[in-house]
C-alpha atoms as an extended CHARMM CRD file, in Angstrom:
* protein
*
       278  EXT
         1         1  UNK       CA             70.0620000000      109.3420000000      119.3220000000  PROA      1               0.0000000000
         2         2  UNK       CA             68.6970000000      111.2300000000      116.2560000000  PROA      2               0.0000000000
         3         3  UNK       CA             66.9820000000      109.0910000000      113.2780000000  PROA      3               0.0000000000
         4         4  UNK       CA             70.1300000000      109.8760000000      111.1220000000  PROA      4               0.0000000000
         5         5  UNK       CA             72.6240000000      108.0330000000      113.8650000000  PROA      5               0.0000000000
         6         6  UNK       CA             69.9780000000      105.4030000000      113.8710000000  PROA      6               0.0000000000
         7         7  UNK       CA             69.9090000000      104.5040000000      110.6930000000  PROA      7               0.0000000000
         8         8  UNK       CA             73.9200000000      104.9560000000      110.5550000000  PROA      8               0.0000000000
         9         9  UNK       CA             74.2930000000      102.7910000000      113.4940000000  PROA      9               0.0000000000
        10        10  UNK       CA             72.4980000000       99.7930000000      111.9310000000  PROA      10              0.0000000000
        11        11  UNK       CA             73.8460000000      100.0820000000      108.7910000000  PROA      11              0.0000000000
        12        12  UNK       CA             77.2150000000       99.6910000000      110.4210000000  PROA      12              0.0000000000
        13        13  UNK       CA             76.0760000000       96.3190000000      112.2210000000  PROA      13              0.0000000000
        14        14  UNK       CA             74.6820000000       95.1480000000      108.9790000000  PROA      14              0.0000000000
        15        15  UNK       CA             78.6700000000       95.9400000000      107.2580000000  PROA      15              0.0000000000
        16        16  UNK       CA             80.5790000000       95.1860000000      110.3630000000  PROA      16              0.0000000000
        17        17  UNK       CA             80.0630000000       92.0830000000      112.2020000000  PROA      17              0.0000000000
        18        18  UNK       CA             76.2700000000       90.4820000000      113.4360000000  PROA      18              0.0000000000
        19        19  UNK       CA             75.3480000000       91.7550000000      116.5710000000  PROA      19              0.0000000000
        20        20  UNK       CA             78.1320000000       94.6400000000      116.6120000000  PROA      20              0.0000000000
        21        21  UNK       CA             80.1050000000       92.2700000000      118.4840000000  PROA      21              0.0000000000
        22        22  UNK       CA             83.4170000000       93.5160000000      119.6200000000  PROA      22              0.0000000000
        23        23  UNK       CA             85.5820000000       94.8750000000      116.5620000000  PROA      23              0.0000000000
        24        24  UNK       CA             89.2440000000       93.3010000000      115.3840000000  PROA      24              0.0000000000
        25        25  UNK       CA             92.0870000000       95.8880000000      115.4340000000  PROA      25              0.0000000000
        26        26  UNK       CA             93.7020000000       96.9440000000      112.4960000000  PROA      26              0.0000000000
        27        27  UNK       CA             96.4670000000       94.3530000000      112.5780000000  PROA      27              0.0000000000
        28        28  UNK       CA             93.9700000000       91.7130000000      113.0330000000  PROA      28              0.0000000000
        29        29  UNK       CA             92.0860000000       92.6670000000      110.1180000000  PROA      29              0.0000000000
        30        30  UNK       CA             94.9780000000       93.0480000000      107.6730000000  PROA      30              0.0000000000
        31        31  UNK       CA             96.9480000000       89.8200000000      109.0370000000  PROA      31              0.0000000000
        32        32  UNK       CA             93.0180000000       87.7170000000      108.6280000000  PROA      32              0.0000000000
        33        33  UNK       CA             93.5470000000       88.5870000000      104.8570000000  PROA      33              0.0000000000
        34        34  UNK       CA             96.6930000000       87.8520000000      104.0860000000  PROA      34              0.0000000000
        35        35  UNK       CA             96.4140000000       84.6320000000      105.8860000000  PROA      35              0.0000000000
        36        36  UNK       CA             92.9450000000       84.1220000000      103.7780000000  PROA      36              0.0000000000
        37        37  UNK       CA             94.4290000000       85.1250000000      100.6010000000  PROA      37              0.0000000000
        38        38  UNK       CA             98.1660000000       82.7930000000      101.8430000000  PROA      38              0.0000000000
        39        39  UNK       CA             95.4900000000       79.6500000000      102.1070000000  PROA      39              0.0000000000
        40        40  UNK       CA             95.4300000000       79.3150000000       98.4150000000  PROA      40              0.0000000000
        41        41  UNK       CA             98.8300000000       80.2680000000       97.4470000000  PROA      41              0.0000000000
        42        42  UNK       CA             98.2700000000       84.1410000000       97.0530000000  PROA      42              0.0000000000
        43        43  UNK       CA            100.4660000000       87.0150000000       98.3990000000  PROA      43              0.0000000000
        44        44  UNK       CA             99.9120000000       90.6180000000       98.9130000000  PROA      44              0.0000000000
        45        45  UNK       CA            102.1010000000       93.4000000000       97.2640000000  PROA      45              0.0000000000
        46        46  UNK       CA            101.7570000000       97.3700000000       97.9660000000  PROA      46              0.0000000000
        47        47  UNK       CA            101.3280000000       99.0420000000       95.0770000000  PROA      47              0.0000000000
        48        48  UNK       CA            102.9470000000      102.4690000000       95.2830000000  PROA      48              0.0000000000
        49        49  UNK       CA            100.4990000000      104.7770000000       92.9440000000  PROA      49              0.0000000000
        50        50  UNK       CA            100.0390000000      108.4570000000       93.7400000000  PROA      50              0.0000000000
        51        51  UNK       CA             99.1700000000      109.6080000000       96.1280000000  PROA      51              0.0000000000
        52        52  UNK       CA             98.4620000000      106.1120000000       97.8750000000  PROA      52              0.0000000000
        53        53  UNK       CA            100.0040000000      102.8780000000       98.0140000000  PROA      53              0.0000000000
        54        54  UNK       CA             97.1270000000      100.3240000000       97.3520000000  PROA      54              0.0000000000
        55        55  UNK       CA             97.1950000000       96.8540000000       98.2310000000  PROA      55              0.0000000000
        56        56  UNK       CA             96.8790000000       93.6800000000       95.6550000000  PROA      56              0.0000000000
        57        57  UNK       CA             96.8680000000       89.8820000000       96.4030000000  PROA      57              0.0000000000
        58        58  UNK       CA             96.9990000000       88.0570000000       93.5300000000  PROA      58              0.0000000000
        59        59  UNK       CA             98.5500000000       84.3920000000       92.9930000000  PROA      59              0.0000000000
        60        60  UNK       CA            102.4610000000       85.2080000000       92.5920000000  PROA      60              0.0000000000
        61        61  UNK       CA            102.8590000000       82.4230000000       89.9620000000  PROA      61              0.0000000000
        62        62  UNK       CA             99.8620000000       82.9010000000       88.2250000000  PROA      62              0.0000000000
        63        63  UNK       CA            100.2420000000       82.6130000000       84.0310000000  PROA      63              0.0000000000
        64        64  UNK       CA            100.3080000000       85.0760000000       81.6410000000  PROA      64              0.0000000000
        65        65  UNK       CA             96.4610000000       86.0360000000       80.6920000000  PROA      65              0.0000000000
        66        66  UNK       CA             94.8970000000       88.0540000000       77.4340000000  PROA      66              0.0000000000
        67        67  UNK       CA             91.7800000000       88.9870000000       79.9630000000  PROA      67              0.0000000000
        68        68  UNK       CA             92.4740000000       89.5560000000       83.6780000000  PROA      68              0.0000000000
        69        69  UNK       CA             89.4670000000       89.8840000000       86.2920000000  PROA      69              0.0000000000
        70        70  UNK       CA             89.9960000000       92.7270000000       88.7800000000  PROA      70              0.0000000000
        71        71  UNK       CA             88.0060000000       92.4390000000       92.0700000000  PROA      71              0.0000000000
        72        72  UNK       CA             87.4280000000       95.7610000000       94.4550000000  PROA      72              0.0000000000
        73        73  UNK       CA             86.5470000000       95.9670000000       97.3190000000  PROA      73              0.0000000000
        74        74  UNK       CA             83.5110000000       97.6610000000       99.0270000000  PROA      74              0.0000000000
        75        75  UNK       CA             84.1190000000      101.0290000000      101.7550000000  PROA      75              0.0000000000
        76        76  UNK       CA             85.6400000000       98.7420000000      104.3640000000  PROA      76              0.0000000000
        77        77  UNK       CA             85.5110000000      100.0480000000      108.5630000000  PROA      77              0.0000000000
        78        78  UNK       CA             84.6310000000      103.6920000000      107.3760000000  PROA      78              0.0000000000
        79        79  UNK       CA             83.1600000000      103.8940000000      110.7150000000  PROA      79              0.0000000000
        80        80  UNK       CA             83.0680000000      102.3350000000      113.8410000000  PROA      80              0.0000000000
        81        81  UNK       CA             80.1470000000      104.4020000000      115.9880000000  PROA      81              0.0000000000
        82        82  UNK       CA             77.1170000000      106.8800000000      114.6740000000  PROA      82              0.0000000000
        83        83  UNK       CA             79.8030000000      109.3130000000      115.0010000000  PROA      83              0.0000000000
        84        84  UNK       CA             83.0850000000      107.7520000000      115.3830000000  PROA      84              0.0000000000
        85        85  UNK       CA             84.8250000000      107.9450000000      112.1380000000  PROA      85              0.0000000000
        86        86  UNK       CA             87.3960000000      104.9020000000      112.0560000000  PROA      86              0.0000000000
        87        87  UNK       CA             90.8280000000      105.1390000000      112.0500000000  PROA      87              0.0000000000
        88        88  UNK       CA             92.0980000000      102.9440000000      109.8140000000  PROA      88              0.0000000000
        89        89  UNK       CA             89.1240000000      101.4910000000      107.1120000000  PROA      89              0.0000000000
        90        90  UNK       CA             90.6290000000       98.5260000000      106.3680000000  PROA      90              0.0000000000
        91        91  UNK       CA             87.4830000000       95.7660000000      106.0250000000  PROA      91              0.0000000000
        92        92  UNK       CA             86.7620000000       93.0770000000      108.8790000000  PROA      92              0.0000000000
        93        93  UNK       CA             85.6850000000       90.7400000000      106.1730000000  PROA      93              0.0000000000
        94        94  UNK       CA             86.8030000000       91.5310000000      103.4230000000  PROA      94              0.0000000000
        95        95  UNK       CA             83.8600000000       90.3830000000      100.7440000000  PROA      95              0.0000000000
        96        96  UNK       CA             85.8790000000       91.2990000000       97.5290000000  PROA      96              0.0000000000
        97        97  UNK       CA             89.1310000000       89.5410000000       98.4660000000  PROA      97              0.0000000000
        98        98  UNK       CA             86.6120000000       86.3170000000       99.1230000000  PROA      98              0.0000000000
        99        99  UNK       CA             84.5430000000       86.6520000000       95.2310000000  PROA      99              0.0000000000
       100       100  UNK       CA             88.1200000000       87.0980000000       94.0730000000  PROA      100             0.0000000000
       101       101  UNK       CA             89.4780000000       83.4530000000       95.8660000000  PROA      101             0.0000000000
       102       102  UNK       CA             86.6270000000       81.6550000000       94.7940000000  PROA      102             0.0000000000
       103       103  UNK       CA             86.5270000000       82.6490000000       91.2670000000  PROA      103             0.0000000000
       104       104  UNK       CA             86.6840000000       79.1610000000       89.8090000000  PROA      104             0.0000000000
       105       105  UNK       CA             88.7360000000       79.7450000000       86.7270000000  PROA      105             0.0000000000
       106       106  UNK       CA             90.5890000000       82.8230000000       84.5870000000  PROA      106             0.0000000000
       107       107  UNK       CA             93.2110000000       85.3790000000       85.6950000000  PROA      107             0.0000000000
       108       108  UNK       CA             92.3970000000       87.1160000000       88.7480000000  PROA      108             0.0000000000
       109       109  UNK       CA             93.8370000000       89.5100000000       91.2240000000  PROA      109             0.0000000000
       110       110  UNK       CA             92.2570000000       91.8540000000       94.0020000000  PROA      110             0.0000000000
       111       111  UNK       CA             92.6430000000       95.7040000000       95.2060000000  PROA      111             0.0000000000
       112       112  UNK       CA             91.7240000000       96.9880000000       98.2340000000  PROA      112             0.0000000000
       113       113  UNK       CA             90.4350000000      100.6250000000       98.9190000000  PROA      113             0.0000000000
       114       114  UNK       CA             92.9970000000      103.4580000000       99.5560000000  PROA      114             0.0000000000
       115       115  UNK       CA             94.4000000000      103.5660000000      103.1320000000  PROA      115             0.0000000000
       116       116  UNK       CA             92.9060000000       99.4770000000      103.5390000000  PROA      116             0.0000000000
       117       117  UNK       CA             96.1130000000       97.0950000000      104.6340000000  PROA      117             0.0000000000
       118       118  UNK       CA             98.5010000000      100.1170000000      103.5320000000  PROA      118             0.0000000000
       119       119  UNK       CA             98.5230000000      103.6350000000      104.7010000000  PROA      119             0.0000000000
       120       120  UNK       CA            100.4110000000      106.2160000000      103.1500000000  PROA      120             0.0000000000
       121       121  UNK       CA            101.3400000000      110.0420000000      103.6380000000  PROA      121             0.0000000000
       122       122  UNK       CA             97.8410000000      111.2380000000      102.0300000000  PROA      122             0.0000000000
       123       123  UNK       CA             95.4810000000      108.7330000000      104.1130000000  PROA      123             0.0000000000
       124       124  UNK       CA             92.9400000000      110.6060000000      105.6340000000  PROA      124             0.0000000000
       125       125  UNK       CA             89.3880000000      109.9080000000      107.1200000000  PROA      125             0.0000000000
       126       126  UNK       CA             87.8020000000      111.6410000000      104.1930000000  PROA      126             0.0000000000
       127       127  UNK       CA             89.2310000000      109.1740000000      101.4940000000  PROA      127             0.0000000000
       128       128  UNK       CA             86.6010000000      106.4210000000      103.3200000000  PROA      128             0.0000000000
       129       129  UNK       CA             83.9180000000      109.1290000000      104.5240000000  PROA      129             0.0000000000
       130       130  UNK       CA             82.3500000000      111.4090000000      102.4560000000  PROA      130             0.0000000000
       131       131  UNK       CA             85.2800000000      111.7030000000       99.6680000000  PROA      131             0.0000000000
       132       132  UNK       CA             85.5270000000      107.7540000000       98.9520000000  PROA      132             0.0000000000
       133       133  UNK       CA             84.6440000000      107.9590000000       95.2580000000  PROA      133             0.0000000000
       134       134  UNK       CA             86.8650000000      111.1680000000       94.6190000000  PROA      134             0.0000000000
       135       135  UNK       CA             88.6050000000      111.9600000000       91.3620000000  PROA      135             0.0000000000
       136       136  UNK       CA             92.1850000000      111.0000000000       92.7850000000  PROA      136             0.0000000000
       137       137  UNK       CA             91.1590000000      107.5300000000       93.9080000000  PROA      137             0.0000000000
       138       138  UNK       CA             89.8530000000      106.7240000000       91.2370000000  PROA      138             0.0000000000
       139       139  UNK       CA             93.0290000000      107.9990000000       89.0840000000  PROA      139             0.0000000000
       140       140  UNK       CA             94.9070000000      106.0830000000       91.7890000000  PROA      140             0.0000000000
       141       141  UNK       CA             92.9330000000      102.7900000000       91.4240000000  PROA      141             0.0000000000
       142       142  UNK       CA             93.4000000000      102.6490000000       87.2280000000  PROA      142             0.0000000000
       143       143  UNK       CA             96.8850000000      103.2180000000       88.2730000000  PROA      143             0.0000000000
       144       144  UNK       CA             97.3360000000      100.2660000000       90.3740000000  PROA      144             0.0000000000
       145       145  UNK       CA             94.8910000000       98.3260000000       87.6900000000  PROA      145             0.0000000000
       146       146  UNK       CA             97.1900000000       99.2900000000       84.6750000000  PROA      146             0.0000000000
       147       147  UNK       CA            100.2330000000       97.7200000000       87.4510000000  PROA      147             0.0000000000
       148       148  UNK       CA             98.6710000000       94.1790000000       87.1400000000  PROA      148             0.0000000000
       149       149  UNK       CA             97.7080000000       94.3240000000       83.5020000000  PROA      149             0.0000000000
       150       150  UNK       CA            101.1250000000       94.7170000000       83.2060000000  PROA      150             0.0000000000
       151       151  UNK       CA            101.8620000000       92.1390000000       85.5830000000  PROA      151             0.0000000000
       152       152  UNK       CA             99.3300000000       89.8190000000       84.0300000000  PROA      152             0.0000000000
       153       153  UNK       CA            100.2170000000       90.5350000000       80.1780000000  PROA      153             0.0000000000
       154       154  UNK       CA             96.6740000000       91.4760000000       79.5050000000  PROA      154             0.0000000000
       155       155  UNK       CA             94.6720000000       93.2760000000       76.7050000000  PROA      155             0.0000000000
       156       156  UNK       CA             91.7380000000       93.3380000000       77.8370000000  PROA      156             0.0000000000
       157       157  UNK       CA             89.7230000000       93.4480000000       81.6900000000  PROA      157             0.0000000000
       158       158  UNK       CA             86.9710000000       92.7500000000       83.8360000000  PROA      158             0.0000000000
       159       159  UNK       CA             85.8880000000       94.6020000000       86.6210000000  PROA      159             0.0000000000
       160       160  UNK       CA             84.0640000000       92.8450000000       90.0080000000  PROA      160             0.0000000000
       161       161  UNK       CA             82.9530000000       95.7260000000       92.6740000000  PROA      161             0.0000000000
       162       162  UNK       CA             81.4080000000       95.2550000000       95.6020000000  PROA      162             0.0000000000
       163       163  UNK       CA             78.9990000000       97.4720000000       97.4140000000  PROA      163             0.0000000000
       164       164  UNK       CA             81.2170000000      100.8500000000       97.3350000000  PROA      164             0.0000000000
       165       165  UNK       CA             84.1150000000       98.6890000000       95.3390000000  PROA      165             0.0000000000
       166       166  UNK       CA             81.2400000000       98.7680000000       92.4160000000  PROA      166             0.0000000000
       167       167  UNK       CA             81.1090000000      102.1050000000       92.5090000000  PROA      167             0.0000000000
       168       168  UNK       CA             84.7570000000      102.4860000000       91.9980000000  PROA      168             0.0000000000
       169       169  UNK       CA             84.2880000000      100.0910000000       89.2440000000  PROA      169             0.0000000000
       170       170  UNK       CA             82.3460000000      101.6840000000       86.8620000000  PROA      170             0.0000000000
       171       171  UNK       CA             84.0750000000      104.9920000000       87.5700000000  PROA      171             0.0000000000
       172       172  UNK       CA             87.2330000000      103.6030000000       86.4260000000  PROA      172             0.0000000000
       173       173  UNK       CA             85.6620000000      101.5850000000       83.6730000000  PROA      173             0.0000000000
       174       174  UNK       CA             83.9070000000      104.6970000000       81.9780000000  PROA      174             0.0000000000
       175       175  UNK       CA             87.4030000000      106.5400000000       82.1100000000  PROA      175             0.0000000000
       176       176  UNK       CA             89.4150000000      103.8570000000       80.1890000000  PROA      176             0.0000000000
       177       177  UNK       CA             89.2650000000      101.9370000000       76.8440000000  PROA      177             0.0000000000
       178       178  UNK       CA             90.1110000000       98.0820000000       77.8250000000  PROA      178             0.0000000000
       179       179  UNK       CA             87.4660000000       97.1850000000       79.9510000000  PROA      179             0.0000000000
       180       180  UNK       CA             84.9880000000       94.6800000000       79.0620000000  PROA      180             0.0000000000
       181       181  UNK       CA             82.6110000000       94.3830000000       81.4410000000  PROA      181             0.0000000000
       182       182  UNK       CA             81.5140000000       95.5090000000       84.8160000000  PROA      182             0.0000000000
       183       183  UNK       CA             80.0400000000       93.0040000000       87.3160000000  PROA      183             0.0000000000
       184       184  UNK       CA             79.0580000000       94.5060000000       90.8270000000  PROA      184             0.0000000000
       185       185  UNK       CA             77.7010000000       92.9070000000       93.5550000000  PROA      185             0.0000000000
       186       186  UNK       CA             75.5150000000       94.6980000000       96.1400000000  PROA      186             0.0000000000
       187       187  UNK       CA             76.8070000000       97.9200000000       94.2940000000  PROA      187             0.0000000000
       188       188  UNK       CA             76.1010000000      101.3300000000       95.7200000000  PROA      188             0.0000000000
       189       189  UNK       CA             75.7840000000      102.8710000000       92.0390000000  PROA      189             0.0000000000
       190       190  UNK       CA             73.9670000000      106.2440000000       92.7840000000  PROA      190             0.0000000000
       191       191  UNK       CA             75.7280000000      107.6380000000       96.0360000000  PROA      191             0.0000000000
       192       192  UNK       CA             72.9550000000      110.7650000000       96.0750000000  PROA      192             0.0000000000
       193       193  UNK       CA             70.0100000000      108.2470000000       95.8130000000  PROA      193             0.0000000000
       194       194  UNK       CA             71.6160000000      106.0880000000       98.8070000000  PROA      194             0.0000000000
       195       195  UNK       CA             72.4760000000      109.1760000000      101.1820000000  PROA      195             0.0000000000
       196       196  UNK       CA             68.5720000000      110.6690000000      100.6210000000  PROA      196             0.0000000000
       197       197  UNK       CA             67.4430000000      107.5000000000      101.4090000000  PROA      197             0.0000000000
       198       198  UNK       CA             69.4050000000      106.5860000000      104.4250000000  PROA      198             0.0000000000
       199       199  UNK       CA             69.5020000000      110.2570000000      105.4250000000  PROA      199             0.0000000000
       200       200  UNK       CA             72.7050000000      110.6170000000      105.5220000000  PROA      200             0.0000000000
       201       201  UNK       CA             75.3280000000      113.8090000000      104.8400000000  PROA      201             0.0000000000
       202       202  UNK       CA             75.7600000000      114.0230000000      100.9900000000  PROA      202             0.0000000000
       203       203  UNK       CA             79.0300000000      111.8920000000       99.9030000000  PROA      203             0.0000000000
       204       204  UNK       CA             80.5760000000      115.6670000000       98.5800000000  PROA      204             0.0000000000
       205       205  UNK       CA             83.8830000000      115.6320000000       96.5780000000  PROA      205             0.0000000000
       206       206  UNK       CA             83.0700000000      111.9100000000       95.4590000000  PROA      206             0.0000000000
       207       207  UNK       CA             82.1830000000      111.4740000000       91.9270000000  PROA      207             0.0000000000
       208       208  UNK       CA             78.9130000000      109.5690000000       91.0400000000  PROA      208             0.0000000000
       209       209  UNK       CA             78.4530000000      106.3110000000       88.6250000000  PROA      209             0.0000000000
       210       210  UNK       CA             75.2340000000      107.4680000000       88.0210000000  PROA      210             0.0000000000
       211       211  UNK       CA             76.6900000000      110.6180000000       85.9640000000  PROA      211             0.0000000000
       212       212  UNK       CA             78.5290000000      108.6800000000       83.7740000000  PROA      212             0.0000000000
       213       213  UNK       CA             75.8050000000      106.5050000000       82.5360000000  PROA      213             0.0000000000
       214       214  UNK       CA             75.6890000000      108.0150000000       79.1600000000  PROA      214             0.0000000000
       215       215  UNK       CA             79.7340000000      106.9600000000       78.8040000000  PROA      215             0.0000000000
       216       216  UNK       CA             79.2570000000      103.5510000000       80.1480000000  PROA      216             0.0000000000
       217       217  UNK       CA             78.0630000000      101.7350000000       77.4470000000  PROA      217             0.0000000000
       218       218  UNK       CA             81.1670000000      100.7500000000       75.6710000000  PROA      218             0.0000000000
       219       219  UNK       CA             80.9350000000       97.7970000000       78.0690000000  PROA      219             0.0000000000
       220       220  UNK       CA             78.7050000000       94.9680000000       79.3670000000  PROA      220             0.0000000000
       221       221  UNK       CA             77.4570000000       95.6600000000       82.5980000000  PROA      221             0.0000000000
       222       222  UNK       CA             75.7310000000       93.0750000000       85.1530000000  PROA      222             0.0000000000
       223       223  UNK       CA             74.4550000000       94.5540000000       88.3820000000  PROA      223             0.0000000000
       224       224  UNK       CA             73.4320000000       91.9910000000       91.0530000000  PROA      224             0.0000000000
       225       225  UNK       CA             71.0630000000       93.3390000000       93.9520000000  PROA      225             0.0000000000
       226       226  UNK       CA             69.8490000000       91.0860000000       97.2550000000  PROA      226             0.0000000000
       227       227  UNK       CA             66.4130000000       90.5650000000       97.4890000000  PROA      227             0.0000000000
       228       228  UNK       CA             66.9710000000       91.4100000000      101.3450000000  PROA      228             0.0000000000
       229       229  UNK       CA             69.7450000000       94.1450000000      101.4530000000  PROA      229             0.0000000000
       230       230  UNK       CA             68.6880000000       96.9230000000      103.6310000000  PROA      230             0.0000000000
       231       231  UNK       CA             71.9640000000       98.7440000000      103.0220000000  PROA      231             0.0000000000
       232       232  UNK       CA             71.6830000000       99.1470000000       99.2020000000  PROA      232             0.0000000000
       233       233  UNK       CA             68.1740000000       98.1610000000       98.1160000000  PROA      233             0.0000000000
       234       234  UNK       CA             68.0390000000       96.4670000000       95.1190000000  PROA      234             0.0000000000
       235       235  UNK       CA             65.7390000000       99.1630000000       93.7460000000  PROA      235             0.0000000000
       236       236  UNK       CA             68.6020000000      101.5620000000       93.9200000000  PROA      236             0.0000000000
       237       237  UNK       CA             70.1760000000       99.6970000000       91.6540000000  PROA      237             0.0000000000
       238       238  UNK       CA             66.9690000000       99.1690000000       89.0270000000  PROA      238             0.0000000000
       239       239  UNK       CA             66.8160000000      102.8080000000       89.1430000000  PROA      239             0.0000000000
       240       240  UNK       CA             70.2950000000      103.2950000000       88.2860000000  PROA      240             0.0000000000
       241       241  UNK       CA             69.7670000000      100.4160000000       85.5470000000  PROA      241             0.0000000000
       242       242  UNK       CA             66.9070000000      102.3040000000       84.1530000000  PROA      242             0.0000000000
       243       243  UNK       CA             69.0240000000      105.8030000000       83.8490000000  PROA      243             0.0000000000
       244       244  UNK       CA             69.6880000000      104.4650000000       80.4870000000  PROA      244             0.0000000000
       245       245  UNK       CA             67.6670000000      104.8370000000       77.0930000000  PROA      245             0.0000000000
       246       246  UNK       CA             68.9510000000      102.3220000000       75.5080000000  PROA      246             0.0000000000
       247       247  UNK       CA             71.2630000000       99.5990000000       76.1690000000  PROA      247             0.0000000000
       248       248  UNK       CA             69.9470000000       98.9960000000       79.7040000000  PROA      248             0.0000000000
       249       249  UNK       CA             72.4880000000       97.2340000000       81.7650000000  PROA      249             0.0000000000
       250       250  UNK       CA             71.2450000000       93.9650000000       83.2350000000  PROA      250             0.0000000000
       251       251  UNK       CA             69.8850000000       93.5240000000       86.8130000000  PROA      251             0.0000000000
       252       252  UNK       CA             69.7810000000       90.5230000000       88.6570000000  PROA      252             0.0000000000
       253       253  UNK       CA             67.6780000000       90.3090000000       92.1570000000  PROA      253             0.0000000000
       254       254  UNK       CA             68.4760000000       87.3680000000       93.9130000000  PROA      254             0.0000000000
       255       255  UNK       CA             66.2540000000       85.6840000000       96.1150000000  PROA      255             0.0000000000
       256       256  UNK       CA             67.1450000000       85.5270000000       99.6850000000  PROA      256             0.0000000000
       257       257  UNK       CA             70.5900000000       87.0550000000       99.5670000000  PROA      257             0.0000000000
       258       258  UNK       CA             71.4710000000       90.3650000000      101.2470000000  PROA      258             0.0000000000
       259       259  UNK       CA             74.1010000000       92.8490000000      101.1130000000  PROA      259             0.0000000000
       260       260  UNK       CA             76.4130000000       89.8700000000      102.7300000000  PROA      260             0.0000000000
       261       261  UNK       CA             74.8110000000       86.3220000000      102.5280000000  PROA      261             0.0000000000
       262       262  UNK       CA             75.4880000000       84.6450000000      100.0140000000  PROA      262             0.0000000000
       263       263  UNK       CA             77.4190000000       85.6980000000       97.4410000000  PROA      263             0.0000000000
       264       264  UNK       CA             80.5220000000       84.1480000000       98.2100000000  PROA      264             0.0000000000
       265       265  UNK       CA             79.0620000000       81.0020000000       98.4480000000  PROA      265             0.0000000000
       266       266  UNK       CA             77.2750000000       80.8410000000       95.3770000000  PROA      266             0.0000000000
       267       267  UNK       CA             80.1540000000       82.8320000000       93.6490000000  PROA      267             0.0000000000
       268       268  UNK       CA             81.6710000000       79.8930000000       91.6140000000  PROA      268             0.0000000000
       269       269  UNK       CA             78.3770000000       78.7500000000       90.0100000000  PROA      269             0.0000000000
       270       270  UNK       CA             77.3170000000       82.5700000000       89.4810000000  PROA      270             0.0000000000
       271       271  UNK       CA             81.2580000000       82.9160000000       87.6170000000  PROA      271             0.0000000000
       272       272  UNK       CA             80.5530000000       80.0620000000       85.3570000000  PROA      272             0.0000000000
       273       273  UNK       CA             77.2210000000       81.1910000000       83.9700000000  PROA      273             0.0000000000
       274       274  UNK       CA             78.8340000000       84.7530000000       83.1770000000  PROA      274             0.0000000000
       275       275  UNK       CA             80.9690000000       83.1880000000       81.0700000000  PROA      275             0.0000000000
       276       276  UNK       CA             77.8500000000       81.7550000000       79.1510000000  PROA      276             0.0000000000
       277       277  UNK       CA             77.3260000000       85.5170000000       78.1160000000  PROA      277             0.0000000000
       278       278  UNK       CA             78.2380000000       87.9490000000       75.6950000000  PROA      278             0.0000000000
């Protein structure tokens, strides 16, 4: 095995499940969500935005809302081998749609990535491979974003991303005029940095965060990093931080935590003292 399928095949135990124990199919992944999202009273809808239909969960009843809180989520099953390119990337645990259910207060509702729960016409592989971040998902994601806004009756927004999902985040945020802030957790922010230093195949056709940095200051950003994540190293993420000149978005390294454990456990208290900031 060369060092690049090494370092590809523990990344994808480190996303997947511990141990690379065997992997759910696709129905089993997309009917684990909706029955996590159905335990608190949420339902998913397909939203049908060019050229893919993306999938939200959100509570149906939910009130009307000046500032709604939109969680994405990270890259999903975007492989399932060194080599093997997955069929279908929808996430075994889905880390965004968890943040988003144990948000502790405000109005919130979740995307998932293109071709994750819902495929469409235009899913292909490359949309979770190399062309995840490309100009058309994220024109497809602001799409389905401006959908619940609507939905919600909201002015204004926040954006949650995780790992890849942050990515996505900030590329939507720096292309539109009603976001707030950006929170990302475990956020691959700089997708040239990561593939030089996992040696991995250049991410080509997907834009990069990292370009956009002098556009992205219109909003608050907070970037939090895992002392112990091996996947995106927090000092990926203080180098993308310190891209700025001025207004240098805030990084938080937590102790302990890694690209997994334990966000969504100490997601409530982490929620609340946001809300103690500008």
């Amino acid at each position: 095995m060369s060092q690049q399928a090494r370092i590809l095949s523990s990344l994808l135990c480190a996303l997947l499940v511990a141990g690379c124990a065997l992997i759910p199919t696709p129905e089993a992944r997309r009917d684990s969500a909706r029955a996590l999202a159905a335990s608190q009273g949420w339902r998913m809808q397909a939203l049908p935005v060019q050229p893919f239909a993306l999938a939200a969960f959100f509570p149906p009843n939910a009130a009307p809302a000046d500032r709604l809180t939109v969680y994405l989520e990270g890259d999903g099953m975007a492989w399932t081998g060194p080599s093997r390119i997955s069929e279908d990337p929808t996430p075994v645990n889905a880390m965004a749609l968890r943040l988003a259910l144990a948000q502790p207060a405000g109005a919130v509702a979740y995307l998932g990535r293109p071709c994750q729960y819902v495929f469409a016409a235009a899913c292909e592989a490359s949309y979770w491979t190399a062309r995840r971040f490309a100009p058309e998902v994220v024109s497809a994601t602001s799409d389905a974003i401006d959908v619940l806004k609507k939905r919600f009756g909201a002015r204004e927004l926040t954006l949650v991303g995780y790992s890849g999902g942050g990515a996505v985040a900030m590329l939507v945020a720096a292309r539109r005029q009603d976001v707030v802030r950006v929170v990302t957790v475990a956020g691959n922010l700089d997708h040239r940095a990561w593939t030089s230093l996992h040696r991995l195949d250049p991410l080509r056709g997907s834009l990069n965060p990292a370009d956009d940095a002098p556009s992205s200051r219109r909003f608050v950003q907070w970037h939090l990093a895992g002392e112990k994540d091996a996947v995106v190293p927090h000092r990926l993420i203080e180098d993308f931080a310190g891209r700025y000149a001025k207004d240098r978005p805030s990084v938080r390294v937590v102790p302990g935590f890694d690209h997994q454990c334990c966000w969504v456990e100490a997601w409530p208290g982490m929620w609340n003292n946001f809300q103690e900031m500008p």
